[in-house]
C-alpha positions as CSV (number, residue, x, y, z in Angstrom):
1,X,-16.4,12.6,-17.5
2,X,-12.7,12.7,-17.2
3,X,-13.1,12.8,-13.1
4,X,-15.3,9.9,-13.3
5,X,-13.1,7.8,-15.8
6,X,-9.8,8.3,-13.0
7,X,-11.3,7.2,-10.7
8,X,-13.0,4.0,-12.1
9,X,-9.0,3.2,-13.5
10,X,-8.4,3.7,-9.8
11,X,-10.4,1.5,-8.6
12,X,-9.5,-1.1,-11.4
13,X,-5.8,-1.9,-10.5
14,X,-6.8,-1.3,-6.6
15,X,-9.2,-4.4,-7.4
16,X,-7.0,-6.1,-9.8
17,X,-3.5,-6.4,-8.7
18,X,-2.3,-5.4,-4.9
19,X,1.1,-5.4,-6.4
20,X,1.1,-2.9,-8.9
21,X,-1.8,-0.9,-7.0
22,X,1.0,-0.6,-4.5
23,X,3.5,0.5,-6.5
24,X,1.5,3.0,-8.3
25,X,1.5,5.3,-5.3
26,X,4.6,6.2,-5.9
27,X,4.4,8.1,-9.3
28,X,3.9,11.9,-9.4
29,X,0.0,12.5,-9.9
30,X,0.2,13.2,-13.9
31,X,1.9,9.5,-14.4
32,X,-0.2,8.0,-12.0
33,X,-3.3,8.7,-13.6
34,X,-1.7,7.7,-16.6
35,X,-0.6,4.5,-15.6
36,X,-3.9,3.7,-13.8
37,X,-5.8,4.1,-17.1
38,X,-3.2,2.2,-19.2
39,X,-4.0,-0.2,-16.6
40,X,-7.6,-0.3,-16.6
41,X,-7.7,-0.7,-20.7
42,X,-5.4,-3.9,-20.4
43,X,-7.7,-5.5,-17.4
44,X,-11.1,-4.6,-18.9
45,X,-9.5,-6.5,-22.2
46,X,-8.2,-9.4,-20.2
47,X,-12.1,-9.2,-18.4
48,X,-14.2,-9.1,-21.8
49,X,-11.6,-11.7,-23.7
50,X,-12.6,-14.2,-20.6
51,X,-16.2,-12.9,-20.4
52,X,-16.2,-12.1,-16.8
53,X,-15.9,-9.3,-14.8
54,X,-12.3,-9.0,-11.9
55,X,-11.4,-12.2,-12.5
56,X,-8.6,-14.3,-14.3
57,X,-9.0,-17.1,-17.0
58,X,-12.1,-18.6,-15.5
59,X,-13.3,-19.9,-18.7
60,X,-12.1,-23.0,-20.7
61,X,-12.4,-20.7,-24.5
62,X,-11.9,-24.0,-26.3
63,X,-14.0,-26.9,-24.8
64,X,-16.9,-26.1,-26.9
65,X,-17.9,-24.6,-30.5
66,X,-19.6,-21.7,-29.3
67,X,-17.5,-21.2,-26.6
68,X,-15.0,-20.4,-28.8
69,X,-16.9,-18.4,-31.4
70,X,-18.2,-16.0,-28.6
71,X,-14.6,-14.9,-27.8
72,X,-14.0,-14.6,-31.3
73,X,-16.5,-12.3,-31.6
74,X,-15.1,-10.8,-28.2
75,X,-11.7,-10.3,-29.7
76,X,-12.9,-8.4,-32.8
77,X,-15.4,-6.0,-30.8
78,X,-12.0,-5.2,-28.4
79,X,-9.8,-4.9,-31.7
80,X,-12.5,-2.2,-33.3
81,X,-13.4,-0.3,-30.1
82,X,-9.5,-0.1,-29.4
83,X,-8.9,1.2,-32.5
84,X,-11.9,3.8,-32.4
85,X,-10.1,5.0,-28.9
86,X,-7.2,5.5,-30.1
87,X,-8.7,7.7,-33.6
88,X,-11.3,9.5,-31.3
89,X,-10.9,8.8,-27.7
90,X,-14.3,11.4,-27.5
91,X,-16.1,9.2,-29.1
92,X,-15.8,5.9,-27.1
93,X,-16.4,5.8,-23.4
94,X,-15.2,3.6,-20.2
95,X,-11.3,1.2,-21.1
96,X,-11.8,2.4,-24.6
97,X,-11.8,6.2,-24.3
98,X,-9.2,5.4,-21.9
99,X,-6.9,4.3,-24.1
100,X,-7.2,7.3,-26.4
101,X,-6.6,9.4,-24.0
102,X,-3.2,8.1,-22.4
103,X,-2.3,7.7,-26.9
104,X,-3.0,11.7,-27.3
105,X,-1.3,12.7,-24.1
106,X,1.7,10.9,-24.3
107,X,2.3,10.1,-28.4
108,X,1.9,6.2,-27.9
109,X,2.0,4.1,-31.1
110,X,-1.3,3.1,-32.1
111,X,0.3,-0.3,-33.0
112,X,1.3,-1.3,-29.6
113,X,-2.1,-1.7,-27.7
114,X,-3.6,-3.9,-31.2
115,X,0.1,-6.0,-30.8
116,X,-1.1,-6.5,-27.2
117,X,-4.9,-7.2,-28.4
118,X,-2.7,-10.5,-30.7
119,X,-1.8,-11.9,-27.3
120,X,-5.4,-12.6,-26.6
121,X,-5.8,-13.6,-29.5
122,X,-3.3,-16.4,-29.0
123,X,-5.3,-17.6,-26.4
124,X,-8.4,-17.2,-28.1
125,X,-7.0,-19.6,-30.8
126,X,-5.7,-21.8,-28.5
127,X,-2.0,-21.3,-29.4
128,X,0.6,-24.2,-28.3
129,X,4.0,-23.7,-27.4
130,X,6.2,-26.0,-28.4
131,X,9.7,-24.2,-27.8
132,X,10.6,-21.4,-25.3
133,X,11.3,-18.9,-28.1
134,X,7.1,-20.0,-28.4
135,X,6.5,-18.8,-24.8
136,X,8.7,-15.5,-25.1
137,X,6.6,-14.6,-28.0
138,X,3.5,-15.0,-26.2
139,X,5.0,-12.9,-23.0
140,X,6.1,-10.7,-25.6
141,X,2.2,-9.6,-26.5
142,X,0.8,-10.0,-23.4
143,X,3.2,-7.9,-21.4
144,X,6.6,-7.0,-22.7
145,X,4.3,-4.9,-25.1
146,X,2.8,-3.5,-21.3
147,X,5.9,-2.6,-20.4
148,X,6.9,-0.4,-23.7
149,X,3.6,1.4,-23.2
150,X,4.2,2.3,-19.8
151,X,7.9,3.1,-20.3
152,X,6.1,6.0,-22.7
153,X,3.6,6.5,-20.0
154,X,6.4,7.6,-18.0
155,X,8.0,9.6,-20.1
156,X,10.6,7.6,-22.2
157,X,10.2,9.0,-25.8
158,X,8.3,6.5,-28.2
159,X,11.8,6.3,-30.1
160,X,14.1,5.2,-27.7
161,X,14.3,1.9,-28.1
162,X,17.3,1.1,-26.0
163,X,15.1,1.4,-23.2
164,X,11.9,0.5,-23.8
165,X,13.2,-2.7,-25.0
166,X,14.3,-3.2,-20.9
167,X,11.1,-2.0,-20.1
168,X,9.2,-5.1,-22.4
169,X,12.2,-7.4,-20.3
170,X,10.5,-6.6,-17.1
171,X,7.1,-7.5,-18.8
172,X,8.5,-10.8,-20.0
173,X,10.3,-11.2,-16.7
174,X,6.8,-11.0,-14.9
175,X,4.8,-12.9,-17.1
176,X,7.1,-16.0,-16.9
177,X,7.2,-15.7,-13.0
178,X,3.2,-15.4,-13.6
179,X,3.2,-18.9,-15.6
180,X,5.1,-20.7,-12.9
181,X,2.9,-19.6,-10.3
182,X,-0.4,-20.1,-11.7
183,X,0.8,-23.5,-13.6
184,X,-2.1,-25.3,-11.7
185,X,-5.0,-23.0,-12.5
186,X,-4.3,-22.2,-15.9
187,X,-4.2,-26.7,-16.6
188,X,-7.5,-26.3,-14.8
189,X,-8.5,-24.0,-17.5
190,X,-7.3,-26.0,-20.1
191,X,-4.3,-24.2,-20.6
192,X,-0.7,-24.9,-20.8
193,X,1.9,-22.1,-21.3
194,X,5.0,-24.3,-20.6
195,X,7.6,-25.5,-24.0
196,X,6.0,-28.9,-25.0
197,X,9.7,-29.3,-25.9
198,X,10.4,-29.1,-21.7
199,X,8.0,-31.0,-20.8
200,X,8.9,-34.3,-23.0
201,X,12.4,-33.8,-21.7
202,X,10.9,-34.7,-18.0
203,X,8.8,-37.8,-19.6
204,X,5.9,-35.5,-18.7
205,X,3.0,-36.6,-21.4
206,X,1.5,-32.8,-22.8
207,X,-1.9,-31.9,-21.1
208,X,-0.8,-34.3,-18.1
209,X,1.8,-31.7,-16.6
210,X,-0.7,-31.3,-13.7
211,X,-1.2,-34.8,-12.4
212,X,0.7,-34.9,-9.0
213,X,3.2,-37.4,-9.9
214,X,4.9,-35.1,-12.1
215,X,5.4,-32.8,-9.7
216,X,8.9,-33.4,-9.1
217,X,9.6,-32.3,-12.8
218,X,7.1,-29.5,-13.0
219,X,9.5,-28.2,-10.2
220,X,12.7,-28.2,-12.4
221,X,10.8,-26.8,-15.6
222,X,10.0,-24.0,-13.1
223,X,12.9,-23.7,-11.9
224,X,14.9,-23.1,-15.5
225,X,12.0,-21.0,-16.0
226,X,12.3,-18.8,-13.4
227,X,16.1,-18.8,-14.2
228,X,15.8,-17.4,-17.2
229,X,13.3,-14.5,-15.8
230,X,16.5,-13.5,-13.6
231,X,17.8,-12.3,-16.9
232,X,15.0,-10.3,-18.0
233,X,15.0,-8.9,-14.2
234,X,18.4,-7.8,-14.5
235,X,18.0,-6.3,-17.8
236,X,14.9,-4.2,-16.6
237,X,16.6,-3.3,-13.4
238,X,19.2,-1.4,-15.6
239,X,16.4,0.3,-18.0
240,X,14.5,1.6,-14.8
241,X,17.5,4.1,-14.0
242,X,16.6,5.9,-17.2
243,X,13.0,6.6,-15.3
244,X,12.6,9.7,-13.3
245,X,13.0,9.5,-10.1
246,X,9.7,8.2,-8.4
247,X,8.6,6.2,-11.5
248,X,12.0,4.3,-11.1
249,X,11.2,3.6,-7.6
250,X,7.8,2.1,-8.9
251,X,9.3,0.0,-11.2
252,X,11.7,-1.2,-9.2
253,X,8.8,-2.2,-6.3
254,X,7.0,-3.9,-8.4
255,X,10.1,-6.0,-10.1
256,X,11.3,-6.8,-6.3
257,X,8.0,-7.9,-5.4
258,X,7.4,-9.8,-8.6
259,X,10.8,-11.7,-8.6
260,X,10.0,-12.7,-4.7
261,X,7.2,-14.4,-6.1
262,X,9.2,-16.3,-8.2
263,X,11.5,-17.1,-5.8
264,X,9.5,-18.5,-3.2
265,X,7.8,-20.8,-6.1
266,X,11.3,-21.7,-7.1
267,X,12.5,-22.5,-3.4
268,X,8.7,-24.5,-2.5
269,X,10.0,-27.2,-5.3
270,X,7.1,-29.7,-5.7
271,X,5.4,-28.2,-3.3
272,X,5.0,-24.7,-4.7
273,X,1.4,-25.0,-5.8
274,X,0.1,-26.4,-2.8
275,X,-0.8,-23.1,-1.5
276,X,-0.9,-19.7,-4.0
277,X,2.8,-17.9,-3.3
278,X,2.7,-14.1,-3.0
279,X,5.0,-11.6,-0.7
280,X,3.0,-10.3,2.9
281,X,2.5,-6.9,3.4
282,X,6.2,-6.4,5.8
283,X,8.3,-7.9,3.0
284,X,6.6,-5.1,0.9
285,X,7.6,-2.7,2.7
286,X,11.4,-4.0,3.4
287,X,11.1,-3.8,-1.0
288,X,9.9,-0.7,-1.2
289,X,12.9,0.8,0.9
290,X,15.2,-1.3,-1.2
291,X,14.3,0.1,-4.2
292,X,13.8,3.9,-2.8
293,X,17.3,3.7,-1.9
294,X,18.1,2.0,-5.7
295,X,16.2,4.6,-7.2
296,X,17.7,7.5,-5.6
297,X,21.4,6.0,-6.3
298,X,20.0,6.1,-9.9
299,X,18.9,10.2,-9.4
300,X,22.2,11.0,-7.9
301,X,25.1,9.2,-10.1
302,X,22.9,9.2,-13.7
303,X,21.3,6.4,-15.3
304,X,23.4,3.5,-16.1
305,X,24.7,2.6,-19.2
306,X,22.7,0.3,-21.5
307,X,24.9,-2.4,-22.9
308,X,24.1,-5.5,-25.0
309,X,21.5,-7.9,-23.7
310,X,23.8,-11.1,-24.3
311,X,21.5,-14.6,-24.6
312,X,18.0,-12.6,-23.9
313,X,15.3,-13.0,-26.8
314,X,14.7,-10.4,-28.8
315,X,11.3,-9.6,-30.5
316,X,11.9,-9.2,-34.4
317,X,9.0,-7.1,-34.9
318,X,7.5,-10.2,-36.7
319,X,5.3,-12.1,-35.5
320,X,5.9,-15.3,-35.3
321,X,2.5,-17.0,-34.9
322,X,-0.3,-16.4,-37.7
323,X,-3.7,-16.0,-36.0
324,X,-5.8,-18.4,-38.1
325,X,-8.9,-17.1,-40.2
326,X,-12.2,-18.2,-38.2
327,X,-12.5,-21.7,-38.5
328,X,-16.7,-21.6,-37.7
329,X,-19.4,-20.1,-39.0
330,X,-20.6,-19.6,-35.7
331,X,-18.1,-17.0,-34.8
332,X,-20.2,-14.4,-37.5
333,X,-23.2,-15.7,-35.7
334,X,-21.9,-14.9,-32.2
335,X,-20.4,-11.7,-33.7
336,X,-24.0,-10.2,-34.4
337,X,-25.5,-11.4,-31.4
338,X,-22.7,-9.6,-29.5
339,X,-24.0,-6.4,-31.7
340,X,-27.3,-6.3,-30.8
């Protein structure tokens, strides 16, 4: 069984991100099959939450009432199979025994994956942002929490929170280079994960962000966006040199690559979402000597010292949106129609 479940979490970040599939190569064997199964539990959540199988937000969840009581109902099967994973990872099977496993192995907190389970539910609820401190939260649940879980993946004790607060930087770093970049398919989706508070600073109406004569100021929201992921970058680059050796060469692929991406958004202007940016297979390669060479400077002259985080948001360990009891009947309807 075990055989069968490494290699279907194999498979999973080989399908679901080439970035990250990339970068998992370079992990001793123990972490990598780790890390691949981390991985698979947080893509067969994003799959379920968005009913569809390898692929990315392709439902609207609120343009219809049973729309949204069916991911509802979604979010509460994930939230109790989770939590029967991570209790008796024997008795669940596929993602969900998954989980379990990597908890038992490794001594991961039981809260973190249900903390990660609120981010969907943010979008399950619909969840507006009106200031960036909104956004950061958001980020904050649906990968700074990724990053703290495979921190302790690779070996960072659950306690040490000087570094696994870089390692939920690098998540929040990458999920606001995701928003920029996918600004276009997520307003086709009928979803908007830019400040409201931004956006009426560019006289750009809320829900119109889209329409091609804002483009100009979609660019600069990006671009102080993207600006402000530099810091989280910079923050995670320190964290990483508290890694072992080849998972601090992982890390710091992927954060090269992921940052590229940003930048070529940032330097397309209002052009960047004519065509989908993403880094070619030879700049890979130039990143991953880049960071071989970073990670090695790390293994010879110790890991570098972790200072304050000056002007970076913090998550209190609060959080700061309330997910609203079920506003439908449906949703219990939906709930034991998923049961059956």
């Amino acid at each position: 069984m075990s055989s069968d479940l490494d290699t279907w979490a194999a498979a999973s970040i080989a399908e679901g991100s080439k970035s990250f599939a990339l970068a998992s190569r370079l992990f001793d064997a123990e972490t990598k099959r780790r890390v691949r199964l981390l991985y698979a539990w947080c893509r067969t959540c994003d799959d379920i939450i968005d009913g569809q199988e390898g692929g990315r937000r392709g439902v609207p969840l609120g343009a219809a009432v049973e729309s949204e009581a069916a991911v509802i109902a979604r979010l509460d099967m994930l939230r109790e199979r989770t939590a029967r994973g991570l209790a008796a990872p024997e008795s669940e099977s596929g993602a969900f025994r998954a989980i379990g496993m990597v908890a038992r192995e490794t001594g991961l907190p039981r809260d973190l994956p249900m903390r990660h389970l609120t981010g969907f539910a943010m979008d399950a609820y619909d969840r507006r942002y009106r200031s960036i401190e909104d956004v950061l939260d958001y980020c904050e649940h649906v990968a700074g929490v990724v990053g703290r879980m495979m921190a302790i993946v690779m070996g960072i004790a659950p306690d040490r929170e000087d570094v696994l607060v870089r390692a939920a930087d690098l998540g929040l770093a990458f999920q606001l280079t995701n928003i920029c970049r996918d600004v276009l398919e997520d307003a086709a989706n009928d979803r908007c994960y830019l400040p409201t508070e931004w956006l009426v600073a560019e006289d750009i109406p809320p829900g119109e962000h889209a329409r091609p004569e804002y483009r100009n100021g979609l660019a600069r929201i990006a671009d102080t966006m993207l600006l402000l992921a530099d810091g989280y970058y910079d923050s995670a680059r320190a964290g990483a040199t508290h890694l072992p050796y080849r998972s601090a060469w992982a890390v710091l692929t992927a954060a090269k690559v992921y940052r590229a991406i940003g930048e070529k958004v940032r330097v397309a202007g209002p052009g960047a979402w004519d065509e989908r940016r993403y880094t070619t297979t030879l700049e890979k390669l130039g990143m991953l000597a880049a960071a071989r060479a970073e990670a090695k400077a790390a293994e010879r002259d110790g890991p570098a010292p972790l200072a304050k985080r000056p002007g970076l948001w913090t998550w209190t360990g609060e959080d700061a949106w309330r997910e609203p009891a079920p506003l439908m009947a449906a949703a219990e309807d939906a709930r034991e129609a998923a049961a059956e």
